[in-house]
Each structure stands twice: as structure tokens, then as C-alpha cells.
MMTF fields as JSON, N, C-alpha, C and O atoms, coordinates in Angstrom:
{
  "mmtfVersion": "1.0.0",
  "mmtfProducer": "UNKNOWN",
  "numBonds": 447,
  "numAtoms": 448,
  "numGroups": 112,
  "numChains": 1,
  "numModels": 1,
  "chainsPerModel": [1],
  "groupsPerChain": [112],
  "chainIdList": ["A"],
  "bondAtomList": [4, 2, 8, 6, 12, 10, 16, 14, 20, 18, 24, 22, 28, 26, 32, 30, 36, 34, 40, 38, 44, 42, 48, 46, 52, 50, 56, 54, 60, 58, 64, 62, 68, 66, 72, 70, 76, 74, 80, 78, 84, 82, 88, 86, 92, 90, 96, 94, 100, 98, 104, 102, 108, 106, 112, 110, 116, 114, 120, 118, 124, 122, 128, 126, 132, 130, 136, 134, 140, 138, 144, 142, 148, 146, 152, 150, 156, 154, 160, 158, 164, 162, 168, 166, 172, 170, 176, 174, 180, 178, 184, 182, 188, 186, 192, 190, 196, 194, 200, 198, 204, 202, 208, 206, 212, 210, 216, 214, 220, 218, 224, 222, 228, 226, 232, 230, 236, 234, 240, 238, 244, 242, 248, 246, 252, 250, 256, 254, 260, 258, 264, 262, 268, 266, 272, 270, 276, 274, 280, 278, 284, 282, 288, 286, 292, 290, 296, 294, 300, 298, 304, 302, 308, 306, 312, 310, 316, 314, 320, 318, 324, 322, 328, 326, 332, 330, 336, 334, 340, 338, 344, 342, 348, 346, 352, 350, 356, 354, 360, 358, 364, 362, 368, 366, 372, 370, 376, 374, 380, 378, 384, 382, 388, 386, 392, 390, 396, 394, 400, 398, 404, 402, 408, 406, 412, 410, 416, 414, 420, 418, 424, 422, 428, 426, 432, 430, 436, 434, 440, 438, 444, 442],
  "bondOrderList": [1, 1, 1, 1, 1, 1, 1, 1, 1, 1, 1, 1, 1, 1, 1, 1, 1, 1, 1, 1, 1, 1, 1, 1, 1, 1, 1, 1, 1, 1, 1, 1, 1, 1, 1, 1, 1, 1, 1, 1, 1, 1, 1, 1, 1, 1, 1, 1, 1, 1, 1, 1, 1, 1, 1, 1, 1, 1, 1, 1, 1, 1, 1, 1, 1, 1, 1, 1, 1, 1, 1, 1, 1, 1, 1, 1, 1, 1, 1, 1, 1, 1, 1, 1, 1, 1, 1, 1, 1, 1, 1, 1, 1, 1, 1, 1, 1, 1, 1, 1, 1, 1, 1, 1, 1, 1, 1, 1, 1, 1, 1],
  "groupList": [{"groupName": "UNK", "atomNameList": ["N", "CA", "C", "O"], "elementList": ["N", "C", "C", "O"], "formalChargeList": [0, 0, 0, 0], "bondAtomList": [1, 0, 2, 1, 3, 2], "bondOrderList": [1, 1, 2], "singleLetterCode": "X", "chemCompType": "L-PEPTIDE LINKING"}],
  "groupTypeList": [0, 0, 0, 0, 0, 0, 0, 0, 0, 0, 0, 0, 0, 0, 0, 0, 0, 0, 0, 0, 0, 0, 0, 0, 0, 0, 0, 0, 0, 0, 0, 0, 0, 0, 0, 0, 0, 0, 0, 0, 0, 0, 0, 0, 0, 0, 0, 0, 0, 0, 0, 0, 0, 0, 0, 0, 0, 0, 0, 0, 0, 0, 0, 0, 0, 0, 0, 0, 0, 0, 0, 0, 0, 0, 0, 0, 0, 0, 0, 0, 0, 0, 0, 0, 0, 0, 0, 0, 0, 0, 0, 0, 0, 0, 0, 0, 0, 0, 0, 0, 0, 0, 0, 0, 0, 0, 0, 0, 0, 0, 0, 0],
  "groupIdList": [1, 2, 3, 4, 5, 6, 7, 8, 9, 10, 11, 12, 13, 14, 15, 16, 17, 18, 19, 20, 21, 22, 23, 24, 25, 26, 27, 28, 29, 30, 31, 32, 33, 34, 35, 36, 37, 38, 39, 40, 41, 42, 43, 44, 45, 46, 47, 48, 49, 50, 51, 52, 53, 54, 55, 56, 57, 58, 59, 60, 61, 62, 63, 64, 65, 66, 67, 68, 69, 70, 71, 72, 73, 74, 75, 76, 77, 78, 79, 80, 81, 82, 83, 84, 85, 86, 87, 88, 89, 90, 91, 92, 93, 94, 95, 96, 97, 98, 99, 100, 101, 102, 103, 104, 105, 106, 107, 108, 109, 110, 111, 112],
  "secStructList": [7, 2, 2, 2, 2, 2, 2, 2, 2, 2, 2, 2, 2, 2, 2, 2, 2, 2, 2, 2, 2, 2, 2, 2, 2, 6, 7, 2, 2, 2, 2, 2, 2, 4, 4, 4, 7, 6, 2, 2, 2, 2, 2, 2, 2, 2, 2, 2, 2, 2, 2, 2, 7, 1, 2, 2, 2, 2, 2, 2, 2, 2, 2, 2, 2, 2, 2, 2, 2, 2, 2, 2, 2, 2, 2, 2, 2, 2, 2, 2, 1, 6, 6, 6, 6, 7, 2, 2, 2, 2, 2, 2, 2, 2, 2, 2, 2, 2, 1, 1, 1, 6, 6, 2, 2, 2, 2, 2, 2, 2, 2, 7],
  "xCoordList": [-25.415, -24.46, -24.31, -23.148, -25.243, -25.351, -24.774, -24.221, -25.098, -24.649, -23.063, -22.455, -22.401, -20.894, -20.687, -20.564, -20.503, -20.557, -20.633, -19.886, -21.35, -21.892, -20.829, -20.353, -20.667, -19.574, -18.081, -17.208, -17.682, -16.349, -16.714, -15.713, -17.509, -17.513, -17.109, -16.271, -17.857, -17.557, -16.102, -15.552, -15.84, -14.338, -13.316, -12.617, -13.716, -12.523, -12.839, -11.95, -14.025, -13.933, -13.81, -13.557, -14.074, -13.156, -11.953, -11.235, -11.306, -9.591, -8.892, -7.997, -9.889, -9.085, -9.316, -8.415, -10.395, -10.822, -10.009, -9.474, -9.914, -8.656, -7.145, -6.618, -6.635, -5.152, -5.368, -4.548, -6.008, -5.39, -5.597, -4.642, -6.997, -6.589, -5.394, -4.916, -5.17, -3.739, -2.465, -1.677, -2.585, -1.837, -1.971, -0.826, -2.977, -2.714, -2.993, -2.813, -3.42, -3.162, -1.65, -1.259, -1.148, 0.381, 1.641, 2.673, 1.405, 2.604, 1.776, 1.026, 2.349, 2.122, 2.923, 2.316, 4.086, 4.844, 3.626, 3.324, 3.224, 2.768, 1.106, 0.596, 0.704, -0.168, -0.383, -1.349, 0.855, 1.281, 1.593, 1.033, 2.281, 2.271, 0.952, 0.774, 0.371, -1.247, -2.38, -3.414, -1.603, -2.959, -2.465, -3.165, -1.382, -1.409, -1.671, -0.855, -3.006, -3.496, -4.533, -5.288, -4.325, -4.625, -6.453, -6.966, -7.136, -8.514, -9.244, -10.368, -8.976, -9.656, -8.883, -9.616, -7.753, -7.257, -8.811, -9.668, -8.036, -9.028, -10.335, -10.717, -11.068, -12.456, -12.34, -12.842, -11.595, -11.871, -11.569, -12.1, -10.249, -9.877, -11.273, -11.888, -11.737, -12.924, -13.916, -14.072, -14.725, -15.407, -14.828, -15.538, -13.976, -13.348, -13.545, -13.834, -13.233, -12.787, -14.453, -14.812, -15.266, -16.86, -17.199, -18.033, -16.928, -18.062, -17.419, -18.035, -15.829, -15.132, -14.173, -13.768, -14.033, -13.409, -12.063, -12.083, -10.988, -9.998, -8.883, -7.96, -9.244, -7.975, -7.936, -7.015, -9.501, -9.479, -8.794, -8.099, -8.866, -8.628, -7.125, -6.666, -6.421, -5.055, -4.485, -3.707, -5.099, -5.199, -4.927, -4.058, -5.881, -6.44, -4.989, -4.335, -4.698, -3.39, -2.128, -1.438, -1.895, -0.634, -0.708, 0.266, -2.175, -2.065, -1.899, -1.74, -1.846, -1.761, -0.508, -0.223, 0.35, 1.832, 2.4, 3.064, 2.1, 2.405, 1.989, 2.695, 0.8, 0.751, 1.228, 1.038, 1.935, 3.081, 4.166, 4.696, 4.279, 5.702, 4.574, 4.676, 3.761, 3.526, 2.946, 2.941, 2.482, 2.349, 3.687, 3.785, 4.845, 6.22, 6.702, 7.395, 6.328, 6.911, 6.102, 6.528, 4.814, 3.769, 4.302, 4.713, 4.383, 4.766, 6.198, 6.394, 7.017, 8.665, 8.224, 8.674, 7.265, 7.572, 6.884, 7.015, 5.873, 5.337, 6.106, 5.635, 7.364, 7.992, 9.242, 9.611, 9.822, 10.778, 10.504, 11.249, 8.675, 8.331, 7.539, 7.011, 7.611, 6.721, 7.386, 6.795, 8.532, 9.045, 9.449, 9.599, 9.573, 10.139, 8.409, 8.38, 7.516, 6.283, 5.386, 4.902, 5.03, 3.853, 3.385, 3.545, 2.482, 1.995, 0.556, 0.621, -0.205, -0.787, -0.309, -0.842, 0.829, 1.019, 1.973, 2.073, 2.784, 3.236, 2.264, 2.418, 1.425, 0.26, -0.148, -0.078, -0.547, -1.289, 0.273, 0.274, 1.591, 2.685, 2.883, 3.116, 2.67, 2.599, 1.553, 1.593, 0.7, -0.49, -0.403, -0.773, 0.284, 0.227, 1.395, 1.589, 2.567, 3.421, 3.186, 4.062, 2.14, 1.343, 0.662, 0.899, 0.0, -0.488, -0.096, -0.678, 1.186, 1.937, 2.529, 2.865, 2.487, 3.457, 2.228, 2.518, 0.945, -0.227, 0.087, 0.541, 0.114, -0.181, 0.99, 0.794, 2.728, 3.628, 3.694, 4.398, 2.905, 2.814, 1.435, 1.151, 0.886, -0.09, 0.267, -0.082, 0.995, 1.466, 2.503, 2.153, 3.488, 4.135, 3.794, 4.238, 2.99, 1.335, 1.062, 0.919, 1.06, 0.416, 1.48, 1.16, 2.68, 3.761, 3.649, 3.771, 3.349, 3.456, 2.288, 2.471],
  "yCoordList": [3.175, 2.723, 3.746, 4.042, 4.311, 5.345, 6.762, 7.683, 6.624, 8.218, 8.085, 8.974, 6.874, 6.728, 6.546, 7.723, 5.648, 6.222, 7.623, 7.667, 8.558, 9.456, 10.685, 11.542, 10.401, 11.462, 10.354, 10.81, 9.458, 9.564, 10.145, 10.616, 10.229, 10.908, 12.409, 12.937, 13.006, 14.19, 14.843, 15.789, 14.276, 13.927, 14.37, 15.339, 12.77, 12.085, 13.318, 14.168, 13.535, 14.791, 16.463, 17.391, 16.532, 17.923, 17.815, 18.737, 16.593, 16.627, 17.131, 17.92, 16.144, 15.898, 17.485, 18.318, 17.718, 19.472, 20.59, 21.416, 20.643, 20.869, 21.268, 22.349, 19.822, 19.643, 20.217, 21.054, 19.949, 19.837, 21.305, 21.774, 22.532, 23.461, 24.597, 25.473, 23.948, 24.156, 24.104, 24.978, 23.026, 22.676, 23.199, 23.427, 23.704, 24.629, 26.008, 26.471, 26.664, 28.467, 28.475, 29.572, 27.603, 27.95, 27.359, 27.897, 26.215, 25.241, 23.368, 22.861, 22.771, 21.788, 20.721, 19.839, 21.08, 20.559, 20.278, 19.219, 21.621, 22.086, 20.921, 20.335, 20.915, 20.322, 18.781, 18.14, 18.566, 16.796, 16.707, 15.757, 17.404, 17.606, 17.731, 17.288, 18.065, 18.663, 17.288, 17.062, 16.478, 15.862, 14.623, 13.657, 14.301, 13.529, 13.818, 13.469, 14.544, 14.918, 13.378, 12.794, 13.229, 11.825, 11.967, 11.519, 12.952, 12.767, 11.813, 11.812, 10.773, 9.584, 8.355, 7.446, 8.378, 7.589, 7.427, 6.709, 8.933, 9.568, 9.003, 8.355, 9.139, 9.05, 7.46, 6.872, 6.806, 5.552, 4.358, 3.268, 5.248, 4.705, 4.7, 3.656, 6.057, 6.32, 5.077, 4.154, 5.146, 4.363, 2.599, 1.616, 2.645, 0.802, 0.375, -0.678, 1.745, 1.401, 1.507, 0.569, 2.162, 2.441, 1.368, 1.036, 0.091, -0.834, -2.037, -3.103, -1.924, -3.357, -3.713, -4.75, -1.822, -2.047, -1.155, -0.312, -1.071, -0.553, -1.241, -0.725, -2.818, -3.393, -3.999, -4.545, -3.622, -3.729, -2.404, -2.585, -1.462, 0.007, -0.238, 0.062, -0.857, -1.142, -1.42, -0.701, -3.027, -3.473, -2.767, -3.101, -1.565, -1.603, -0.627, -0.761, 0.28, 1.087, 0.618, 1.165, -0.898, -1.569, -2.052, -2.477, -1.945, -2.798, -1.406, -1.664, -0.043, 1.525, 1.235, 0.963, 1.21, 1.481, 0.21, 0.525, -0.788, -2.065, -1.585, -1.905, -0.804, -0.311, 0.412, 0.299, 1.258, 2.226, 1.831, 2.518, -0.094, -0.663, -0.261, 0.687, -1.11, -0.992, 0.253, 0.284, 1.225, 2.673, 3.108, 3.739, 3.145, 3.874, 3.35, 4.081, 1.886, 1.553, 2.019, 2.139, 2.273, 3.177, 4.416, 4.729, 5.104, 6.699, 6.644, 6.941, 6.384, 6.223, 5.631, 5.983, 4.707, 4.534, 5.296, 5.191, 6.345, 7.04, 8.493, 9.321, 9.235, 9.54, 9.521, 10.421, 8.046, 7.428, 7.704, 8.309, 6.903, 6.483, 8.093, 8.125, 8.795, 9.789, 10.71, 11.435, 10.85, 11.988, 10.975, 11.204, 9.858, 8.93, 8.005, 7.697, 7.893, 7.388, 8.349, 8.61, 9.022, 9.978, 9.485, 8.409, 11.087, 10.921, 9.323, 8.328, 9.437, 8.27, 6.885, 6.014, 6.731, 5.442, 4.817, 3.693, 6.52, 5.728, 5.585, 4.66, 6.272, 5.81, 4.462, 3.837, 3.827, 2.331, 1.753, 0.797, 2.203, 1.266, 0.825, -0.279, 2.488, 2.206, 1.161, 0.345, 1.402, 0.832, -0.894, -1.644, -1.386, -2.362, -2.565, -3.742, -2.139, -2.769, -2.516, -2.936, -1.877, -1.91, -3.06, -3.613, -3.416, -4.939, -6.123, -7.11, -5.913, -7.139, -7.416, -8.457, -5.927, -6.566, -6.29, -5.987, -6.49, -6.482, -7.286, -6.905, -8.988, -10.014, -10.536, -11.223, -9.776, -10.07, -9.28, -9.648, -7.929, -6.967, -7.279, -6.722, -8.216, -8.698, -9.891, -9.978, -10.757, -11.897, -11.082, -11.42, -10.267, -9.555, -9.045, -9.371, -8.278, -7.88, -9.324, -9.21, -10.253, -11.325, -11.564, -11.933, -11.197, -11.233, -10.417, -10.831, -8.928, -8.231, -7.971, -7.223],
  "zCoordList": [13.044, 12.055, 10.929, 10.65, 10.266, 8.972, 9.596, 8.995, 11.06, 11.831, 11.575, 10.979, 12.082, 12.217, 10.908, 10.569, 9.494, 8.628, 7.7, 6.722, 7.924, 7.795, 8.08, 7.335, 9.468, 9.993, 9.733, 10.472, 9.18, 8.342, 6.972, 6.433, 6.446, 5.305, 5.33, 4.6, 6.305, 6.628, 6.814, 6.248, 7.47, 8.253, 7.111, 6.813, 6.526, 5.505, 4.543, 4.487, 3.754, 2.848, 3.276, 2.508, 4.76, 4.663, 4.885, 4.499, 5.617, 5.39, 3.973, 3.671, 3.195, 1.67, 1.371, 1.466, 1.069, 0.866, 1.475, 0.735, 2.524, 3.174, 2.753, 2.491, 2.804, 2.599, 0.88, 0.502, 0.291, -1.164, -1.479, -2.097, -1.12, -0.949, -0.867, -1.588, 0.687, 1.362, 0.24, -0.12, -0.054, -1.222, -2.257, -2.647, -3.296, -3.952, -4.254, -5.381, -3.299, -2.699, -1.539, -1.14, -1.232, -0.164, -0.458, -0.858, -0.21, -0.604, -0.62, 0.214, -1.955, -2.221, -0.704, -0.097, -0.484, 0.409, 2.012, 2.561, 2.32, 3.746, 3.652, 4.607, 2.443, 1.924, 2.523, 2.938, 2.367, 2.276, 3.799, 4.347, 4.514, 5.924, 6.502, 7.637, 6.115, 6.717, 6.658, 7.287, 5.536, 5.242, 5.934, 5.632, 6.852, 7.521, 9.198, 10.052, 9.515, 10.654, 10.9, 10.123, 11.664, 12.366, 13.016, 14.041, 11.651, 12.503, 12.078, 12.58, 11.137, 10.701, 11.838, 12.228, 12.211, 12.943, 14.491, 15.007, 14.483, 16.087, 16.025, 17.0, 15.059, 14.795, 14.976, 15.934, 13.913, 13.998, 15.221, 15.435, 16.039, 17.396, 18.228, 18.443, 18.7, 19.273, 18.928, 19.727, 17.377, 17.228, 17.541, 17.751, 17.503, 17.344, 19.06, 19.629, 19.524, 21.424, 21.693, 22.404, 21.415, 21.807, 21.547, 22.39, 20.386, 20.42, 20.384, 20.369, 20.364, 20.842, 22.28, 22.804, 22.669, 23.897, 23.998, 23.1, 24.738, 24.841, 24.07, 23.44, 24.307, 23.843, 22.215, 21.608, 21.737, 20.464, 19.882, 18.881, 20.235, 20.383, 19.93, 18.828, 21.017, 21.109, 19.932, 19.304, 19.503, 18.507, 17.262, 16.457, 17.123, 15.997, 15.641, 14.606, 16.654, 16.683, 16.086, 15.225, 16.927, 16.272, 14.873, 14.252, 14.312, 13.09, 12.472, 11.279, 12.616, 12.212, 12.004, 10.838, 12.801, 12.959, 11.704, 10.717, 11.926, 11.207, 9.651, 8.694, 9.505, 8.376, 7.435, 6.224, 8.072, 7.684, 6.461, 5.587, 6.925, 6.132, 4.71, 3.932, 4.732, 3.405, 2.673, 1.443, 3.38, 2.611, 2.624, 1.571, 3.232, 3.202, 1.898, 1.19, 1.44, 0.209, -1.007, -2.156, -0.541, -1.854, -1.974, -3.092, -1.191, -1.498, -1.946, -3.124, -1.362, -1.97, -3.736, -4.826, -3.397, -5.266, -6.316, -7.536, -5.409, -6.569, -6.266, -7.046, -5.205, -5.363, -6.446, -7.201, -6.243, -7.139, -8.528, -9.299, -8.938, -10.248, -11.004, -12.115, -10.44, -11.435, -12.037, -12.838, -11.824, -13.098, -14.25, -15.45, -13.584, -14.854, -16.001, -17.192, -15.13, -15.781, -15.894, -16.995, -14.762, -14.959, -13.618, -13.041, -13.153, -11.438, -11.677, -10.956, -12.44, -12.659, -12.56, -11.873, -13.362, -13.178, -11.845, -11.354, -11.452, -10.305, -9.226, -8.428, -9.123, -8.427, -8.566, -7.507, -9.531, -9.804, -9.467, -8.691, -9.944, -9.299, -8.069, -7.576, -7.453, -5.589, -5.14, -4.219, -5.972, -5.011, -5.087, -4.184, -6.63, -6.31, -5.739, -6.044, -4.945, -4.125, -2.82, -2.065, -2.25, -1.415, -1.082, -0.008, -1.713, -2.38, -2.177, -1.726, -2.631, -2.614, -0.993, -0.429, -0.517, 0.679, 2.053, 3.21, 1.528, 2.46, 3.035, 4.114, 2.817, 3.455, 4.58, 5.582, 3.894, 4.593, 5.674, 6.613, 5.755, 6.847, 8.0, 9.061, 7.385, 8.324, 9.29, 10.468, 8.608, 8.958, 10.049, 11.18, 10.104, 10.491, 12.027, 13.128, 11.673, 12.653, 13.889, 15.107, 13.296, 14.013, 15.588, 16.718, 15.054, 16.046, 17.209, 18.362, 16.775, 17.706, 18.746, 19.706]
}
């Protein structure tokens, strides 16, 4: 358990280390492209299918995709909201309309 733990830490902090780098020695843009490389997905598919199966695996994928609605509406609003508030607050803005539309994107989820 601390091993699998352990190595998302790894993971998750050389991505971030990584992209944000990338992002500021090249291009901030190439940055934001980069840091959506799917090795926390990978890692976590792997681990989900190793100890619940293939079709939890499945599962866990569609609730990925289903997830999307509500991060597509976080980033558009801290796109939208930060030249007008500041990168901070559209951050705490996104996140709570993220938030808000958790439960309707789960319920959502239940369908498919």
C-alpha cells in the first residue's frame, strides 16, 4: 500500500516539476499541453485494474471522461476570470464551480 502511494507521489511530482519547468524556460502554452500526459491516469488505471479487476478499470475510465464536464467548466472560468480578478481568485472561482457541478456529473455518470 505505502509502495503504490509512494510511487504516485513520485509520478504526480515529477509531472508537476516537469511541465511547469517546461513552462517557464520554453513556452507557458507547450507547458499546459505537456502537463496533460496521462501518467497518473496510467498509473492509476494499472493500479485500480491490479486489485479490482478489468471492469473496475473500465469503470474507473468512464468516470475520467465524465470528469472532464466539470474540470472543462474550472479551467474556462479561471481562463474567463483572471485578467478580470486575479490568477488566485479565479482559481478558488473555478474550483468552486467544479464543486458545484460534482454531484450533477456523478449522478450523470450513474447513466452511463
Amino acid at each position: 500500500m505505502y509502495e503504490e502511494l509512494f510511487l504516485r507521489f513520485l509520478i504526480g511530482g515529477a509531472v508537476i516539476a516537469g511541465t511547469t519547468w517546461i513552462a517557464e524556460w520554453f513556452d507557458p502554452k507547450l507547458g499546459g499541453i505537456i502537463a496533460n500526459i496521462p501518467s497518473a491516469t496510467i498509473v492509476s488505471l494499472l493500479l485500480v485494474g491490479g486489485a479490482m479487476g478489468d471492469k473496475a478499470a473500465v469503470d474507473f475510465a468512464k468516470g475520467l471522461v465524465m470528469g472532464n464536464i466539470p474540470w472543462f467548466a474550472y479551467i474556462f472560468s479561471v481562463i474567463l476570470l483572471a485578467q478580470r480578478i486575479g490568477l488566485s481568485k479565479s482559481i478558488a472561482a473555478g474550483f468552486i464551480v467544479w464543486l458545484l457541478l460534482l454531484p450533477l456529473t456523478y449522478r450523470l455518470s450513474q447513466a452511463v
